[in-house]
N, C-alpha and C positions, 0 to 999 in steps of 0.2 A: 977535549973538543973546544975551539974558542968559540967566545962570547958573541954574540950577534950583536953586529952593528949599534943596531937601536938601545940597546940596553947598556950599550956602553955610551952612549951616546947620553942616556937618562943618566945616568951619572956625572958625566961631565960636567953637563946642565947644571947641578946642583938640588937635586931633586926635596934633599933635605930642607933648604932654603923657604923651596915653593912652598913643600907640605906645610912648616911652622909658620907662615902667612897667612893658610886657609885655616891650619888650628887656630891662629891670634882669632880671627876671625869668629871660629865655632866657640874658643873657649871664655874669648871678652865678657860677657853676661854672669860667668863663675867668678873668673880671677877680680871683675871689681865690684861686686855685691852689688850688682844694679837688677832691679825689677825691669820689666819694659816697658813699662809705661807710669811708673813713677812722678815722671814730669806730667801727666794729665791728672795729677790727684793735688796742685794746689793753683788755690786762687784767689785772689785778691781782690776786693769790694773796695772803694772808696765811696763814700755817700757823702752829700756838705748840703747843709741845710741853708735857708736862706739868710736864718744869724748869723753863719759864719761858722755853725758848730757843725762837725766831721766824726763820724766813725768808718773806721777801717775794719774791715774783716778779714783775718790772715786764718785760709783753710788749705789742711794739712790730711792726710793720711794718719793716724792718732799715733799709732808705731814708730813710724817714721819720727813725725813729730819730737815725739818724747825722747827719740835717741839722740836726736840733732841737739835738742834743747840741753839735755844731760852733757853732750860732750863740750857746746859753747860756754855750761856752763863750769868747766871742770872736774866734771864727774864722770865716772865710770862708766860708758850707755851700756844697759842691759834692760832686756825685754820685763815687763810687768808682767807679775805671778798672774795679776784678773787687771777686768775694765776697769772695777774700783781703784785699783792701787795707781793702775797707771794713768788716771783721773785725776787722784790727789796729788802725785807727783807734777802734772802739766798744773795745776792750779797753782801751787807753789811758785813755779816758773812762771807764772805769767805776768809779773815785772820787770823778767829780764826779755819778753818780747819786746817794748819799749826800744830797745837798743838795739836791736834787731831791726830798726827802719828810717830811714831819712826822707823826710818830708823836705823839698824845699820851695818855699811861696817866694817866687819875685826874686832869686836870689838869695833870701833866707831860712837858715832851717827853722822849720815850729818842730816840736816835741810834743805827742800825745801826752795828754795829762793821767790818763788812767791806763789800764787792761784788764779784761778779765774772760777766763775760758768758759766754753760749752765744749760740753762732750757730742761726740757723733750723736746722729738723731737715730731712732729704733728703726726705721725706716723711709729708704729712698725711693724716687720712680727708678722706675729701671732701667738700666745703661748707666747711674750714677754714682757716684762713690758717697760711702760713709765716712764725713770728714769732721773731725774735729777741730774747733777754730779758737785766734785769740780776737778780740772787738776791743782795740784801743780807738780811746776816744780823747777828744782835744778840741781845741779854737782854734778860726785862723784869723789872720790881721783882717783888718776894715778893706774892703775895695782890692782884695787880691784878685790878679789878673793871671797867672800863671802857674803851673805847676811841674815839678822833674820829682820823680819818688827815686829809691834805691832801695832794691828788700837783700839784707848780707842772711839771711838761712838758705836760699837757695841756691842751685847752680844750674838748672835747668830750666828751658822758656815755660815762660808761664802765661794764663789771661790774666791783663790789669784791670780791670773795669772802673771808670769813674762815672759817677752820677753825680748832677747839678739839681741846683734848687729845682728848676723848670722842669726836670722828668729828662733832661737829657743825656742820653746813655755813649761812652764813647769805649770801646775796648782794642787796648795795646795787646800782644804779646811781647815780653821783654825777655829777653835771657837772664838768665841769673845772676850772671856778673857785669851786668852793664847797666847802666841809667835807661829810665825810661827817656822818649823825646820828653820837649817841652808840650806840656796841656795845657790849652787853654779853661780859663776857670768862670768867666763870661757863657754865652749862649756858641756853643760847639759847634765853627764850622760842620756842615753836612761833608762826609767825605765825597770824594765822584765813583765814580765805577769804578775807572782802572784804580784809585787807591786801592778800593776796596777787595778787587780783583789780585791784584801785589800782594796785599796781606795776606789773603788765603793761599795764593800760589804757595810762598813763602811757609806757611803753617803747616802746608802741605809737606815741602821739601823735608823741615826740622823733623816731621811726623816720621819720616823712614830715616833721615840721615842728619843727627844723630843717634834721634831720640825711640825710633822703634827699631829695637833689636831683635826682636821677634821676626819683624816682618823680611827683615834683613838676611838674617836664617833662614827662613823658608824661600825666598827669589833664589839665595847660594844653592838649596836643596833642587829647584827646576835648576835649574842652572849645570848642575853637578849629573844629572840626568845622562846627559849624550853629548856629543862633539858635534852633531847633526845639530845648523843654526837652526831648523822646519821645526823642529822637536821643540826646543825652546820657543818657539814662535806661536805655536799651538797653546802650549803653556801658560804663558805669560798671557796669549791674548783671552783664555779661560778666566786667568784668575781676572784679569783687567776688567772684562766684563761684569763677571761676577760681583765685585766687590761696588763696583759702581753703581748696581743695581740694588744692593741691598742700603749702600748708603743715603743713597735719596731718599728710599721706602722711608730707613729708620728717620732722617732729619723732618719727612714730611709726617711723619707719627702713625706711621700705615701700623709698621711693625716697630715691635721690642721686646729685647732679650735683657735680663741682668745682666752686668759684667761679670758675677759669682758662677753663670751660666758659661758665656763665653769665652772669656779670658782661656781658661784649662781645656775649651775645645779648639783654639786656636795653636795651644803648646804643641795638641796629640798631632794638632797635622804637620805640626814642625816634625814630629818625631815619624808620622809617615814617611814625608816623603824623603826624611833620612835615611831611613829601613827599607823602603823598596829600593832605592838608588844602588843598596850594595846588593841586591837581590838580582836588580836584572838591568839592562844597557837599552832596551828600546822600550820606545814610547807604545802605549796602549789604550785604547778607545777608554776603558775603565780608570786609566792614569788620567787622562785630558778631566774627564767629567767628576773624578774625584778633586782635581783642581778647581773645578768649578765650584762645587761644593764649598772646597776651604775656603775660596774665593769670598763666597756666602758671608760664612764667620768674620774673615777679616775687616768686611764691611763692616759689617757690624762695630766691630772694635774700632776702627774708624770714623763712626758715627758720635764712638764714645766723645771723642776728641769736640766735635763741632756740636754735641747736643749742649757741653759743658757752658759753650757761649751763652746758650738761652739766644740766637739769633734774633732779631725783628724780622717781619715778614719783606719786609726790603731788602732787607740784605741774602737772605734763604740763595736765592739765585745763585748771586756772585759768588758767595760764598762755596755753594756746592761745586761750583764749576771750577773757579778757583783751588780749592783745597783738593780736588779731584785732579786738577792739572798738577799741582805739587806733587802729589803722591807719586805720578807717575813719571816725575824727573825726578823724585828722589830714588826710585825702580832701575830707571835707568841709566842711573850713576852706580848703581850697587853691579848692575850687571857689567858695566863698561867697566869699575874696576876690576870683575872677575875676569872678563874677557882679557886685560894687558895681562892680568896676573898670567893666568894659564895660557895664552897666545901659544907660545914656542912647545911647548909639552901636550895638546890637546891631541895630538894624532901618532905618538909614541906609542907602543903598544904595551906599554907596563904604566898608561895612565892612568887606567881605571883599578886597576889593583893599590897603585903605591899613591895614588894621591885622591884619587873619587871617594874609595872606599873610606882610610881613616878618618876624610872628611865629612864625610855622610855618618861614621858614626859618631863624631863628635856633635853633629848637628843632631840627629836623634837625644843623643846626652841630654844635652841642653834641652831639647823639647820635653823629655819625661820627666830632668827636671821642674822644669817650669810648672807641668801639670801637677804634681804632685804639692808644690807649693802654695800654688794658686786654690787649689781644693781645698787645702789646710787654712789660707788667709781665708777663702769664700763663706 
């Protein structure tokens, strides 16, 4: 009996193609050892006193840390038996933090004269991570006007925060392999709105696209739902809700959740809504409001992101609206990708078998992963 149409048709196509696209996609968070939210666990203090004296604070993930450090400095990175050992270990290294940063005042570099570590503290507020840090400390010349940093341990944006004698507080995001702008090292211009608005947008965007692959996984998971744009629309406008609602609560301190709490409730919904996806093809009133829920979560973890700033109450605003507007053009670049990808195959009739399904359980994968990791870190 020949082959129908359509099915030969899925071939043609290249179906193998498609699927290994949405796998890169599901299985990217395995194949390169990335946490999702790794990049919200460092950050950077500068303080400069009215002498001219400076401490910096380089915070770390303590794990992380210690492997990064181990491998710069040509050693074997391997996990620490206890806190103790992997303590002594970052103490040791904390000389070669020093070379790990470029200062440069005016055109030229200064070098921290000292370092030395603290271990994570017994206890954070909640939504905050437990971080281990190095405090190098130095002089700067007479009457500097300027500043550009460079941090070579990272690769992911990060907050720079600088503080001036005067109590004035200025915070960059930089990515990891680029220079900060030039700071002023004088009394800190006041940013305006729209800067302040750009930054957030911008924080926003990196927050799903690079750097939350979680969240990225779960929009593919609605996404991966049905061919029906309503279905998605429903979806999306739940979680949209959702999330912006809990965002605010948490930044304005209504509510708070640990990250030990949330992080592993955020994985299980990635791996929902991978598992129903192969289970069933329409959308369901208990589907929408189950989205709402995760919606919930992911604020939360969102919140994580902008609690980290320690905002001013001036900035609370822009910032929320900003960072909330990011978010949802980083959303909607995730789905516009999906939408070219699967364009031509969304209404074949072998599309939910040979491409929805392995990809939903790849994404589940990953989700259970995650939880089970994240429980084990919390």
């Amino acid at each position: 009996m020949p082959r129908r149409r359509s099915d030969l048709s899925g071939r043609a196509l290249g179906l193998p193609a498609g699927l290994t696209l949405l796998a890169t996609l599901a299985t990217l968070p395995l194949s390169t050892g990335l946490q999702a939210h790794d990049f919200e666990r460092t950050t950077v203090h500068l303080t400069i006193a009215r002498d001219g004296r400076f401490e910096l604070r380089l915070a770390h993930d303590p794990q992380w840390l210690l492997l990064r450090m181990d491998s710069l400095a040509g050693q074997p990175g391997r996990p620490a038996d206890s806190a103790e050992a992997r303590d002594a270990r970052l103490t040791a290294l904390a000389p070669d933090a020093i070379d790990r940063v470029v200062l440069f005042i005016d055109g030229r570099e200064v070098r921290p004269e000292s370092s030395t570590y603290a271990p994570p503290p017994d206890t954070v507020p909640a939504g905050e991570f437990a971080l281990a840090s190095y405090t190098l400390r130095g002089q700067l010349p007479a009457s500097s006007t300027t500043l550009r940093w460079y941090y070579g341990l990272v690769a992911d944006p990060y907050p720079f925060t600088l503080t001036l004698a005067d109590g004035t507080t200025v915070t960059e995001w930089v990515q990891g392999d680029a220079w900060s702008t030039a700071l002023a090292l004088g009394t800190a211009p006041q940013p305006t709105l729209t800067d302040d608005l750009v930054r957030y947008v911008w924080l926003g965007i990196t927050h799903i696209v690079p750097g939350g692959l979680d969240h990225m996984l779960f929009i593919a998971g609605l996404f991966l739902l049905t061919a029906a744009w309503r279905s998605l629309l429903w979806q999306v406008s739940a979680f949209t809700v959702a999330h912006t609602l809990t965002l605010g609560l948490a930044l304005t301190g209504v509510i708070a959740l640990p990250s030990a709490v949330v992080e592993p409730l955020i994985a299980l919904s990635i791996r929902y809504v991978g598992l129903e996806n192969v289970r069933t093809r329409e959308l369901t009133r208990t589907r929408v409001g189950l989205v709402f829920v995760f919606g919930l979560l992911h604020g939360l973890g969102f919140a994580g992101v902008m609690q980290g700033l320690r905002l001013p109450a001036s900035q609370l605003v822009p910032g929320l609206l900003g960072f909330n507007l990011g978010v949802e053009l980083g959303q909607l670049a995730v789905l516009g990708s999906l939408a070219l990808l699967t364009w031509p195959l969304r209404h074949r009739v072998w599309y939910h078998q040979r491409m929805v399904t392995p990809a939903s359980l790849g994404i589940a994968l990953i989700g259970l992963y995650w939880a089970v990791t994240r429980l084990m870190q919390g």
